[in-house]
N, C-alpha and C positions, 0 to 999 in steps of 0.2 A: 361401381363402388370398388375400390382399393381395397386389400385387406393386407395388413403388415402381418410376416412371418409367425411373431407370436399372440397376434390373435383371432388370424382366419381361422377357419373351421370349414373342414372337407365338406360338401354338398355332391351325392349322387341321383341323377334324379334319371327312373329308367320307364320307359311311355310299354303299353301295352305292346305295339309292335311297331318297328323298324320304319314304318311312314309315316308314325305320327311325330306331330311336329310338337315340339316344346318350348316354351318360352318363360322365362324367367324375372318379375320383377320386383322392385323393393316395397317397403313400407309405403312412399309416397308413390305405387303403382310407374314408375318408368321401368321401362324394359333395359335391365342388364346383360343378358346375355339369351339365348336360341339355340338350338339344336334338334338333332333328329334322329330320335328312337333314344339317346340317354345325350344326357348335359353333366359331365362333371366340371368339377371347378371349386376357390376356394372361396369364401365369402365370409365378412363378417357376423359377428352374432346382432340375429336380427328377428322379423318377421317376414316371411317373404309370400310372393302369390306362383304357384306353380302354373300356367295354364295348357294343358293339350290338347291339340284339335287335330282333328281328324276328319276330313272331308272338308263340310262347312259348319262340321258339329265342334264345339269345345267344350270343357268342362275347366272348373279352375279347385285347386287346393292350396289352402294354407297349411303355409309352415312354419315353425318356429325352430331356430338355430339358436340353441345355447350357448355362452363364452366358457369354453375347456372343455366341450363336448368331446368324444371320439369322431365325431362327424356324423351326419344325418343322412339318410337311405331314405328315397322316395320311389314307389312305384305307382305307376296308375293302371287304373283299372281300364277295358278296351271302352274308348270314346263309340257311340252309338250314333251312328250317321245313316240315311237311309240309303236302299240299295237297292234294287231290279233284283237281283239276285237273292235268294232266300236264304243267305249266311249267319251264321252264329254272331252273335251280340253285335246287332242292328235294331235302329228302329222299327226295321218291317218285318222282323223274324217272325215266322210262326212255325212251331214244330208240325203242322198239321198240314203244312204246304212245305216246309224244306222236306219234310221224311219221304213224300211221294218224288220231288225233284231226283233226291238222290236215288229211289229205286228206278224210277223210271228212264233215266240216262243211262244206266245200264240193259236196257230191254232194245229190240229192235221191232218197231212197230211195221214198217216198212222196209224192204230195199228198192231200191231205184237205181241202184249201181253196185259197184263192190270199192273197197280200197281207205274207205275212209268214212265218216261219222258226221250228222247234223243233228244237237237236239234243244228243239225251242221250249218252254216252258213260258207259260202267261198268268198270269194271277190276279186277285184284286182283293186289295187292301180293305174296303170299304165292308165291312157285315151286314151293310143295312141295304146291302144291293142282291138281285137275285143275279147269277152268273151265267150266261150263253157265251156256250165257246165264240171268240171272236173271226173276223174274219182273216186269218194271217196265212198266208201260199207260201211255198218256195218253188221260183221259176228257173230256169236256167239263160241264161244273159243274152236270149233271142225272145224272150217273152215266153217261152212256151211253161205252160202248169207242171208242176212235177208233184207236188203233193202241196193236204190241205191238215192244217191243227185238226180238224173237227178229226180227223182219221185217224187221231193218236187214240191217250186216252186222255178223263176228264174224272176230276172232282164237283159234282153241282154244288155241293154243301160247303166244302171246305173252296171252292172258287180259286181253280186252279187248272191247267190243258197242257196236255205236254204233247210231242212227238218227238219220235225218236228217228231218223233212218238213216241207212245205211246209204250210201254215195260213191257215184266217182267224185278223185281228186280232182278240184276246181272249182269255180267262183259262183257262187249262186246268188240269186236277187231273195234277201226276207221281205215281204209285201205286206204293209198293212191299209185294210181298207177300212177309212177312217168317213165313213159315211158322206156327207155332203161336203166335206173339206176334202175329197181327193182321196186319192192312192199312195202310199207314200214307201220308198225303200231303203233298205240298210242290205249292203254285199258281204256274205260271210265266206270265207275262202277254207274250204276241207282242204287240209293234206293229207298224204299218205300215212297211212294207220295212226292218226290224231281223231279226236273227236273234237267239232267246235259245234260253244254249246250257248247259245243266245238266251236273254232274259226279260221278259217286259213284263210292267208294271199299268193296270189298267189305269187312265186318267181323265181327266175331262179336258176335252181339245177343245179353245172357244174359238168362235168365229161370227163378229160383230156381236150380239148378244143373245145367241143360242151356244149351247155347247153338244160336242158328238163325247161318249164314253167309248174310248179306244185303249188299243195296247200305244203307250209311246215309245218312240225311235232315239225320242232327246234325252230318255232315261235308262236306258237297256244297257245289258250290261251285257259284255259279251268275252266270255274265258275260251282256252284249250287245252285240253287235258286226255292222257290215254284210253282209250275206248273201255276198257277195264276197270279202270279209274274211277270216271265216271263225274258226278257232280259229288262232293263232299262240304257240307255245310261247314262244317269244324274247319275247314283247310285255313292254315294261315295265309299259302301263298292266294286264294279265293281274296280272302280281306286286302290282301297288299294290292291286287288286279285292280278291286275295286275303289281304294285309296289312288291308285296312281290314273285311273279313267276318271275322277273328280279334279284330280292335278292337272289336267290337259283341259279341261274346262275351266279351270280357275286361275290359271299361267301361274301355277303355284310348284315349288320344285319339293318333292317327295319323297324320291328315290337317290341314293346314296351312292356313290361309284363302286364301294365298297359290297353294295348288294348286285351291283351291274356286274363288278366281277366272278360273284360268287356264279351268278344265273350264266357267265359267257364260259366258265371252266366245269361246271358240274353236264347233268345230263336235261339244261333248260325243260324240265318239268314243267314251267310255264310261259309257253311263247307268249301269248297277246302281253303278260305283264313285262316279259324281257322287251316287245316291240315297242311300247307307251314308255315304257323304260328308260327307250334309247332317246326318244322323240324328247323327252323330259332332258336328258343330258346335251341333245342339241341346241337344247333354249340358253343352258348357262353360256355365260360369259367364259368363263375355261374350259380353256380344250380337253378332252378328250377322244381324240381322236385313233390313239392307240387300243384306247377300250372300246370305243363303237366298232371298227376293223372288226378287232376277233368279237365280235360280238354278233355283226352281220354274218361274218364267216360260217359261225354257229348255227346260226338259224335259218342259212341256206344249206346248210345239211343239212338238215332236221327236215325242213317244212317246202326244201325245193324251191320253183321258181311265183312264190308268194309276193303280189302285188303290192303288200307293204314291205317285206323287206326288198324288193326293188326299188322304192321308193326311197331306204334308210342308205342303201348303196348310192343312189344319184345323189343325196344331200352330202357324202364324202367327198366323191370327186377326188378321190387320189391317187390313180391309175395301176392300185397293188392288185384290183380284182377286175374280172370282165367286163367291160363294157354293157352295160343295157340297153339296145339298139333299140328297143317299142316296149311300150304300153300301152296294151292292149285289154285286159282286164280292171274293173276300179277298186280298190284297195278298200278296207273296211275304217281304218281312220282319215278324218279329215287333215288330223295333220300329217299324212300320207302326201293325200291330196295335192295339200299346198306344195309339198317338196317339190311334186311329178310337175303340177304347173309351173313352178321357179324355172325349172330345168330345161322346161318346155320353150320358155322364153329363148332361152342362147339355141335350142335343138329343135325346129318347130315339127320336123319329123317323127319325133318323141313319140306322140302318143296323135294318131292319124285319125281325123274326123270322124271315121264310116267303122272304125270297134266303138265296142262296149264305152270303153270309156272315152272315149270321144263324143258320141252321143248322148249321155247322161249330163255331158256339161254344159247343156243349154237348162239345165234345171234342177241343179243342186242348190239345198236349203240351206242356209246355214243355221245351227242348230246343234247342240251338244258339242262331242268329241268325235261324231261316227260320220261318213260321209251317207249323206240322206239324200236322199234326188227324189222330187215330184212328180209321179206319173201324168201323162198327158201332154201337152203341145211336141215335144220329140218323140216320141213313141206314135206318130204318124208316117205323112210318108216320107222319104227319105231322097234328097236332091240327085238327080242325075248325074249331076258330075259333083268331085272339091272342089269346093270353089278354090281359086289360089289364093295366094299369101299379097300377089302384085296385085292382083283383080279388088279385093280387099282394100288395101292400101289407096286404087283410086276412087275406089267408093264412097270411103272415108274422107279420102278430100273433097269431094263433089260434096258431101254433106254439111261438113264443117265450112264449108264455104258458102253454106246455104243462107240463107236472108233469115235471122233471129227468128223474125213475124212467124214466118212459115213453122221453122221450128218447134217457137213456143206453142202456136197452134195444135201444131201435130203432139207435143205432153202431153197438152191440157186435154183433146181429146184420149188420148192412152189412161190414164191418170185416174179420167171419170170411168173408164172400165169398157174403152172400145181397144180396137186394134188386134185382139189374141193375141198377144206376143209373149213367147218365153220369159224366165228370169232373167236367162244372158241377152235376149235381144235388148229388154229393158235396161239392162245396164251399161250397154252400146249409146244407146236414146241419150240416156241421161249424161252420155260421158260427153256424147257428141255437142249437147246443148251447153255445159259447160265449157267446153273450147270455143263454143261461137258467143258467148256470152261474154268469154274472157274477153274474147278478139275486138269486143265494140266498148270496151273499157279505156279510157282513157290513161297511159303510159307516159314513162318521160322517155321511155324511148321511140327514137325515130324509124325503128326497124317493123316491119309490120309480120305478124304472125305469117311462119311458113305452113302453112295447111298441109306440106307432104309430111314435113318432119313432127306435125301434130298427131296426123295419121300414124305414124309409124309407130310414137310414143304410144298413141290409145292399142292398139294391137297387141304392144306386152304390158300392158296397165291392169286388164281386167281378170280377175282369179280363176281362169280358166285356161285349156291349155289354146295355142296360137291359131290353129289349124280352126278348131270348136267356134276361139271368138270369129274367123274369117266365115265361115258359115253363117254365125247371126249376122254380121255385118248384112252380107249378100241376102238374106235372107228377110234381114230387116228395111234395105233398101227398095225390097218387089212390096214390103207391106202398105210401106208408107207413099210410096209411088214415087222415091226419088231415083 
């Protein structure tokens, strides 16, 4: 909508906080104009629809704009989205579970280390359920126990568990055992004198038509903040973490460059939201690549040699900072993840079968924003040797060159639930049977499928890094007897 000089009328329209989003439309509801965290602009006198959403939650307000008005001032009020976390004005707020959060993130229940800070908190929304601490561990990334929820403390009435401990800096596995569906984990990385502080929310996990009551991994929420500090319900930056960890689930942009550079020049008070942060401004289409720089720069002072900001260094690639020769630890976002694997592709060295996160990538979920990996099939025994990248490669051929019959045979028995095979071996299976399916299709061309160079394609095709998929290969080829 046009508005001529003498009869527009100023419109300011300012959202509860900086990630919500705003949207602007007329009387016959088409969206005029968008923005984030305020929308100014001039518009004619009208009726309009304000609407802002926040998370997956919106709310909408009408407006009406007078002709000779001074101009109209609109604020809204904070949009109520739910959270993992027990923050001020949410759907799942209860003062009676955020007030223990924030005392008990302050206490140390345990230490197990020195240098730095882990504190879980679990809850359940539902009043009409009796509460047993659940069963959630933190291991350290060889499997071994390090502590358990039940040994913090507990709310029964108000249905709430916390643990607080003290840690070395380093990468720890959160476990949750989700009864007959498996073991399930999310990596939370301590730095030096930070505290990171995990959040779940109890849920009903189905599987066929029973369901398990667990804490979930695809709703957790997970901040860091100084040990002193602590958890603060009220925090705005708490609400913007949890605005920008729905953003990465919903490929919705939220954060502002203008906030990215506040968080890169001040004293980043809040890493996890500065790291979603950044991850959110590599999605745009415009560069910013001078802000991610000092951005990274920042937060490897702060938080040291942290698995997601390694990750946010190898999606730059522009030779101003050190080089990242391995990864060897697995980073807490998936869209981490994906970077280290992209990466992995040109570098297969990157991130070496026989670490942590090597091994995890035969059974990572896909699932929220958090990287989750299945316990069970790789958390066995562990191959004598790597297999290689060549070895691989003709394995791959031999398969794909295999006779359909056989192939589809060998699905169809996987499929009905034989074979034990990993998430990645499965998706080796499945990649394999689409290239031998292509290959018996009829083409107008005369050139017939080169099985090496098919091979070589599936090897950086699947979301894992090169080394990981080379291992299911080999691994999948002793299953199935080829």
């Amino acid at each position: 909508m046009s508005a001529s000089p003498s009869e527009a009328v100023s419109l300011a329209v300012t959202a509860a906080d900086e990630a919500t989003e705003i949207f602007l439309m007329d009387a016959s509801l088409k969206r005029i104009a968008s923005g984030l965290g305020r929308l100014d602009m001039q518009v004619m006198p009208g009726l309009y629809k304000v609407r802002f959403r926040s998370g997956a939650t919106q709310q909408d307000q009408l407006v009406e704009v007078a002709p000779g008005g001074a101009g109209v001032e609109v604020s809204g009020d904070p949009v109520r989205f739910h959270s993992a976390a027990p923050i001020a004005a949410t759907l799942t707020t209860h003062e009676y579970q955020a007030a223990p959060a924030a005392q008990t993130s302050k206490e140390v229940h345990r230490s197990v280390g020195q240098g730095g800070r882990l504190f879980l908190f679990v809850r359940d929304e539902d009043e009409g359920r009796e509460f047993d601490v659940p069963g959630v561990s933190i291991h350290a990334l060889d499997g071994a126990e390090l502590a358990r929820l039940a040994e913090g403390q507990a709310g029964r009435m108000e249905r709430w568990a916390a643990l607080s401990l003290e840690m070395d800096p380093g990468t720890y596995s959160v476990r949750v055992d989700s009864g007959r569906l498996g073991d399930y984990e999310l990596f939370a990385t301590v730095a030096p004198d930070w505290q990171t502080q995990a959040y779940f929310v109890m849920e009903d996990l189905w599987s066929d038509r029973e369901s398990v009551r667990a804490p979930s991994l695809r709703a957790a929420s997970l901040m860091m903040a100084r040990p002193d500090q602590g958890f603060e319900f009220e925090s705005a930056t708490a609400r913007l973490t949890e605005l920008a960890r729905q953003a990465l689930m919903q490929g919705r942009q939220v954060i502002s460059s203008a906030l990215m550079q506040r968080l890169a020049s001040d004293d980043l008070s809040a890493p996890m939201l500065t790291i979603m942060g950044a991850h959110l401004l590599l999605q745009m289409r415009e560069s910013h690549r001078d802000l991610l720089g000092a951005v990274v720069e920042r937060l490897h002072a702060l938080l040291g040699e942290h698995p997601d900001v390694q990750a946010l260094s190898l999606a730059l690639r522009d030779g101003s900072r050190p080089r990242v020769e391995r990864i060897e630890r697995p980073p807490t976002l998936r869209a981490s993840w994906d970077r280290i694997v992209q990466a992995s592709r040109k570098r297969a060295g990157l991130v070496p079968a026989d670490t942590p996160a090597g091994r995890i990538a035969a059974e990572v979920v896909r699932a929220g924003p958090w990287l989750i990996h299945r316990l069970g099939h790789s958390q066995g025994s562990r191959p004598e040797r790597q297999a290689s990248l060549a070895e691989a490669a003709r394995v791959l051929e031999r398969m794909i060159s295999s006779e359909p019959e056989r192939l589809a045979q060998v699905y169809g028995s996987i499929r009905s639930g034989g074979g034990g095979l990993t998430t990645l071996e499965r998706g080796v299976l499945e990649a394999v049977r689409s290239y031998s399916q292509a290959r018996e299709r009829p083409t107008d061309s005369t050139q017939e499928p080169d099985p090496q160079a098919q091979a070589r394609k599936l090897l950086s095709s699947l979301a894992a890094p090169k080394y990981s998929v080379a291992e299911a290969v080999v691994s999948l080829a002793k299953k199935i007897g080829e």
